[in-house]
C-alpha positions in Angstrom: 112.3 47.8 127.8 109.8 48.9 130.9 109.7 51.9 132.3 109.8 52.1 136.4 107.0 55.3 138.3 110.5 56.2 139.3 111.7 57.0 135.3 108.1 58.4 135.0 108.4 61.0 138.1 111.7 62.5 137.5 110.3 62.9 134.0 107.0 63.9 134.7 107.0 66.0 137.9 103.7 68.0 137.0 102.4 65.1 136.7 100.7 64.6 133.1 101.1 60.5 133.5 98.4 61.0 135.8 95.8 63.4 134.0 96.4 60.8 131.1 95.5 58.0 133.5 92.4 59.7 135.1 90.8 60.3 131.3 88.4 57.8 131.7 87.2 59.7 135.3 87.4 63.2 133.1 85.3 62.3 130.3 82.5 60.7 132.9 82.3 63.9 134.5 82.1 65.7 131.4 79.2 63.3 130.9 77.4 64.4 133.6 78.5 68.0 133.5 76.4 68.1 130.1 73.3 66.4 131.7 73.8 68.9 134.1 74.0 71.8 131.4 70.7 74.1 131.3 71.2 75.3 127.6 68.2 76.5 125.5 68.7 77.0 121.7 66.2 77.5 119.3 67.8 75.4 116.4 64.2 75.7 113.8 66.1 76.3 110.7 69.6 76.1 111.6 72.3 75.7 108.4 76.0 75.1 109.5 77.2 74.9 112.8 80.9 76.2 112.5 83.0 75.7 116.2 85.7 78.2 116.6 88.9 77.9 118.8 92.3 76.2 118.6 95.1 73.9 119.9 93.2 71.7 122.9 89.8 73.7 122.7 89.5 72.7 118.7 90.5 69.5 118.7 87.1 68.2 120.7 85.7 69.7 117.6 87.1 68.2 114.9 86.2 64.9 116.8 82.4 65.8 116.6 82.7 66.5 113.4 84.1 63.8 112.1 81.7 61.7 114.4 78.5 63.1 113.4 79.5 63.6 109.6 77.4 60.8 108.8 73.9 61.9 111.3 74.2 65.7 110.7 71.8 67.1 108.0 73.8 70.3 107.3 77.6 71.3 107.4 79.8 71.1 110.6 82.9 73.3 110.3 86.0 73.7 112.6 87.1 77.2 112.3 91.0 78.5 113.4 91.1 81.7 112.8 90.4 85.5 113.9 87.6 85.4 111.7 84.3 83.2 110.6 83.6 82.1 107.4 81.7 84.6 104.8 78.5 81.9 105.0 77.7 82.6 108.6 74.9 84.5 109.9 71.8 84.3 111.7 70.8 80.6 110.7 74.4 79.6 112.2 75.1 78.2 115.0 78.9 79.3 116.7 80.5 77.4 118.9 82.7 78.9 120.8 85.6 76.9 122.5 88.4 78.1 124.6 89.4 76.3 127.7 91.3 79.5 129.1 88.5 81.8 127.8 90.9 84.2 126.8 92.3 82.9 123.6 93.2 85.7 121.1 91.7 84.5 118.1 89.3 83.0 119.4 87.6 86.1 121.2 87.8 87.9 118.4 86.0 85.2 116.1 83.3 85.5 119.0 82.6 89.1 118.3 82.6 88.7 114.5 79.7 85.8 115.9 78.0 88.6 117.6 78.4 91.0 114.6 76.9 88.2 112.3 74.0 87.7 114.6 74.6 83.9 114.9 73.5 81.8 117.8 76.1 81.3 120.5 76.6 78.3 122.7 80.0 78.8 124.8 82.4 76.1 126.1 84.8 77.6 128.6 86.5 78.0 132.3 85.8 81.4 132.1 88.2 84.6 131.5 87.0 86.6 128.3 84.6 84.1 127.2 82.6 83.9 130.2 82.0 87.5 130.6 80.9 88.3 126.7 78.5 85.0 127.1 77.0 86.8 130.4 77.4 90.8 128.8 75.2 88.8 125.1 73.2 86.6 127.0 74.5 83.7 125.1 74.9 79.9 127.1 78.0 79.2 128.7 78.8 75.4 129.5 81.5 76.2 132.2 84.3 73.3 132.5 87.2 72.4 135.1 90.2 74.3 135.1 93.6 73.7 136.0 94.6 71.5 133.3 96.6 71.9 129.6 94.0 72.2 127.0 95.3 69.0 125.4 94.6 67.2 128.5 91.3 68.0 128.4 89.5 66.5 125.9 86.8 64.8 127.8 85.9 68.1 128.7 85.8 69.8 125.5 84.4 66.8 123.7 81.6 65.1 125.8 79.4 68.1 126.9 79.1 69.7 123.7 78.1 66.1 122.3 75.3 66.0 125.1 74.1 69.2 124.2 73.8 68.9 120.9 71.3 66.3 121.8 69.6 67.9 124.4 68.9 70.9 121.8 67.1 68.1 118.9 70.6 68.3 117.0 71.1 64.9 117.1 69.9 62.1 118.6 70.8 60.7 121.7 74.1 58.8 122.6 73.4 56.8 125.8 74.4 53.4 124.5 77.2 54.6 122.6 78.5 56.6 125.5 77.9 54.2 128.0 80.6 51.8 126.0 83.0 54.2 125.7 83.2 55.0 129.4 83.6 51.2 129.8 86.4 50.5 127.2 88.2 53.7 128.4 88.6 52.6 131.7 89.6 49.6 130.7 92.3 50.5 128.3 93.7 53.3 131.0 94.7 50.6 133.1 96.7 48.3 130.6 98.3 51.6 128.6 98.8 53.4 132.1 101.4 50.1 133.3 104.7 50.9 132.2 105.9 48.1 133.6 103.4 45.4 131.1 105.4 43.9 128.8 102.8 43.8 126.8 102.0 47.6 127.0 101.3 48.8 122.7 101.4 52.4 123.5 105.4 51.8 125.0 106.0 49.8 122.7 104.8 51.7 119.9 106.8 54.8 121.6 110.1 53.0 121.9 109.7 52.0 117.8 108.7 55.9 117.5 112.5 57.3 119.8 115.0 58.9 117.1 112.2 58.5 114.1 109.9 60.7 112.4 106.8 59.7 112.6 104.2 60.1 109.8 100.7 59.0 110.7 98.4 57.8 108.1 94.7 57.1 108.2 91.4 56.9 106.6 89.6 60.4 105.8 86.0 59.2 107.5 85.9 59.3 111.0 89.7 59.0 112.2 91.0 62.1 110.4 90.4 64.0 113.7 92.3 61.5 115.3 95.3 61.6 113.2 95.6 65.2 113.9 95.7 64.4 117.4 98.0 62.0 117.4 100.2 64.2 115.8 99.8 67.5 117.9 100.2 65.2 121.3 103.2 63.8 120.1 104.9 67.4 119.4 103.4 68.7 122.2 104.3 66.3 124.8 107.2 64.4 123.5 108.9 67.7 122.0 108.9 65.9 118.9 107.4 66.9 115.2 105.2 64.4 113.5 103.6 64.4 110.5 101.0 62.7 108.6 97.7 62.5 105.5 94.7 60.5 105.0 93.6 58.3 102.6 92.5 58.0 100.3 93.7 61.5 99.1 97.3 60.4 99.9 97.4 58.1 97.0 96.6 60.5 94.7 99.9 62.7 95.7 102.5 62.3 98.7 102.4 58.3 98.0 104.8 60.0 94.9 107.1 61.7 97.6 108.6 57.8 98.8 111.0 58.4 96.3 113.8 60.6 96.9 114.9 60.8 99.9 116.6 57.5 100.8 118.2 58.1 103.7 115.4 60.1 105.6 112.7 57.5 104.7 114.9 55.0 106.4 114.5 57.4 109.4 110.8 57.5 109.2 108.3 54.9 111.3 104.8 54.6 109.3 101.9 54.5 111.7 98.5 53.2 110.0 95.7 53.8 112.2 92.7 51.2 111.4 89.4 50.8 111.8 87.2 47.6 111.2 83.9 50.0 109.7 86.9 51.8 107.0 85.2 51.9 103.5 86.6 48.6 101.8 87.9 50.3 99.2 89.9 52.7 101.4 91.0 49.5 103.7 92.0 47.8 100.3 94.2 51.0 99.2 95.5 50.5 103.1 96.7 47.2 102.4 98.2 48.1 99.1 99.9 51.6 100.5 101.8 49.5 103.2 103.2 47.1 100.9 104.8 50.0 98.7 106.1 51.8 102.0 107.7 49.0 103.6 110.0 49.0 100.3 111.2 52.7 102.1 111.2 51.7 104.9 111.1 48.8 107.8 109.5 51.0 109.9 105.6 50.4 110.0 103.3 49.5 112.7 99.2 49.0 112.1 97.1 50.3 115.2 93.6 48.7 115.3 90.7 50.6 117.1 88.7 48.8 119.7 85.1 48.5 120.9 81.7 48.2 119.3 80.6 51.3 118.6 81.7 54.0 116.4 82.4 56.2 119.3 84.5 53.8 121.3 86.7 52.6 118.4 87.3 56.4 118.0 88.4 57.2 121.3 89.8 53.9 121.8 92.8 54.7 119.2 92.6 58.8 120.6 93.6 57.1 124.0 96.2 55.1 122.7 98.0 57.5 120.7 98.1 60.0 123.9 99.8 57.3 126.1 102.3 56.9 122.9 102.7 61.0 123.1 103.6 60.3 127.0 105.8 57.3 126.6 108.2 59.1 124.1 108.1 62.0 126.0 109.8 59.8 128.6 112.3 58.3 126.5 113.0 61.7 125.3 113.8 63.0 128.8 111.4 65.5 127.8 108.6 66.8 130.4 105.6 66.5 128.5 103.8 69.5 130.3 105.3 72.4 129.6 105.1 73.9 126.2 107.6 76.9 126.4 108.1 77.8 123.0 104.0 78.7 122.6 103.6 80.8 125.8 106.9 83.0 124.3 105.1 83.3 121.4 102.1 84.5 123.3 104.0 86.8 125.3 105.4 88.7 122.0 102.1 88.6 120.7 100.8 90.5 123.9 103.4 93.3 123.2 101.1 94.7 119.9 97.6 95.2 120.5 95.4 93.7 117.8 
């Protein structure tokens, strides 16, 4: 079936079709907004870097984690919780992500950085976070507001990744960024017509209406994407979705295809895939798909795109949002509200931590 911008606007009044669409323009500002970022660090004998924050403001993270896991020289750790780990201190670095600025456990993470004496680099629209990085001192990279945390990625992603070659981290990512730009605005224009026969993420979406999805892929580089395809998909298509990574899932839930007969009939397999996967990994792929589609007839294969490592990432990041979108739209669900969290927020605000 095809989707009309009428189906999509009763749907979607806020909008999020368009943030989705306008990536591409988001993450080449974020570009610049990081050459634009004045940020001095003295990194001489720096350990871990551990970024702290959660929901939208983490996930940015756990991509540059998992994209710098083979460059980095020490640890890179994605913290969610009120406090750090017992390893950091003065040779860490903290960074501290929260697009609102005023995220609960976040903040208080912050302070335990301050407490710790780590070095501080800030990521932020303000709020809380912006006044403790003026009060310490500590360098703020101020981003736009206005938009769910989910939906910014680009912003939450691509200046931290400048920085941290600005500062000597890393090295630098011209070439690589320069592609990604290119194949994002590419991609946003085929995913973004509903009306393309041809269109994977609708399609994908339409296999994806009434399942459960469970969303496999290999541990190097694209388990930061899996988690995002999940969390889009509950967060903007209402919907839970689960997944693992191989190749630890063969050595446990690969079991669990057993019992369950009539929900694994229910289920639709999604195996992300990557041309660079380690070939023993990609050969456990190819072997874990046969035994599933004994379970169930419910599998599709999802293929990155582009050159380098940072393209085929967000090529497959960009898909799986416009999937999350899609199926919010076949579930008559509007993907920008997220009701159930800000109740949860609001009881949380009743007791003072």
């Amino acid at each position: 079936m095809t989707l009309s911008r009428t189906d999509i606007q009763r749907v979607d009044p806020k909008g999020m079709y368009q943030c989705i669409l306008d990536f591409p323009k988001q993450a080449e500002e974020a570009v610049h907004i990081g050459n634009r970022a004045s940020v001095k660090l003295n990194t001489k004998g720096l350990a871990n870097i551990v970024l702290t924050g959660l929901g939208g403001s983490a996930i940015g993270g756990d991509l540059l984690r998992s994209y710098l896991s083979d460059e980095l020289q020490f640890p890179f750790v994605v913290n969610r919780h009120y406090v750090l780990p017992d390893f950091v201190g003065h040779k860490s670095l903290v960074i501290v992500s929260s697009y609102s600025g005023d995220t609960e456990e976040t903040i208080a993470a912050y302070k335990d950085a301050i407490k710790r004496k780590a070095k501080v680099l800030c990521i932020s629209t303000g709020g809380e976070v912006k006044k403790m990085s003026a009060k310490h001192k500590h360098p703020c990279i101020q981003i736009p507001g206005g938009l769910q945390p989910r939906a910014a990625l680009g912003y939450s992603f691509f200046p931290l990744l400048m920085t941290l070659g600005k500062v000597g981290i890393i090295g630098p990512k011209t070439k690589e960024i320069g592609e990604t730009l290119r194949l994002l605005r590419e991609i946003a224009s085929e995913y973004g017509n509903p009306e393309l026969e041809s269109n994977g993420p609708l399609r994908l979406a339409e296999g994806l209406r009434g399942k459960l999805p469970v969303i496999y892929s290999p541990t190097e580089y694209l388990d930061a994407v899996n988690v995002r395809w999940r969390g889009q998909i509950a967060e903007n298509a209402k919907q839970l979705a689960f997944g693992h990574v191989f190749p630890e899932m063969n050595h446990n839930e690969l079991v669990g295809w057993n019992v369950l007969k009539d929900l694994m009939k229910q289920t639709h397999v999604v195996v992300l895939r990557d041309k660079a996967t380690h070939k023993r990994i990609a050969l456990r792929e190819e072997i874990t798909e046969q035994i599933l589609r004994q379970h169930t007839s419910n599998l599709t294969e999802v293929w990155s795109r582009g050159k380098s490592l940072l393209a085929r990432m967000f090529s497959l990041v960009h898909f799986g949002d416009w999937v999350s979108f899609y199926l919010a739209i076949l579930n008559n669900q509007d993907p920008e509200p997220v009701q159930v969290i800000n109740y949860l927020k609001s009881e949380l605000a009743k007791v003072r931590p």
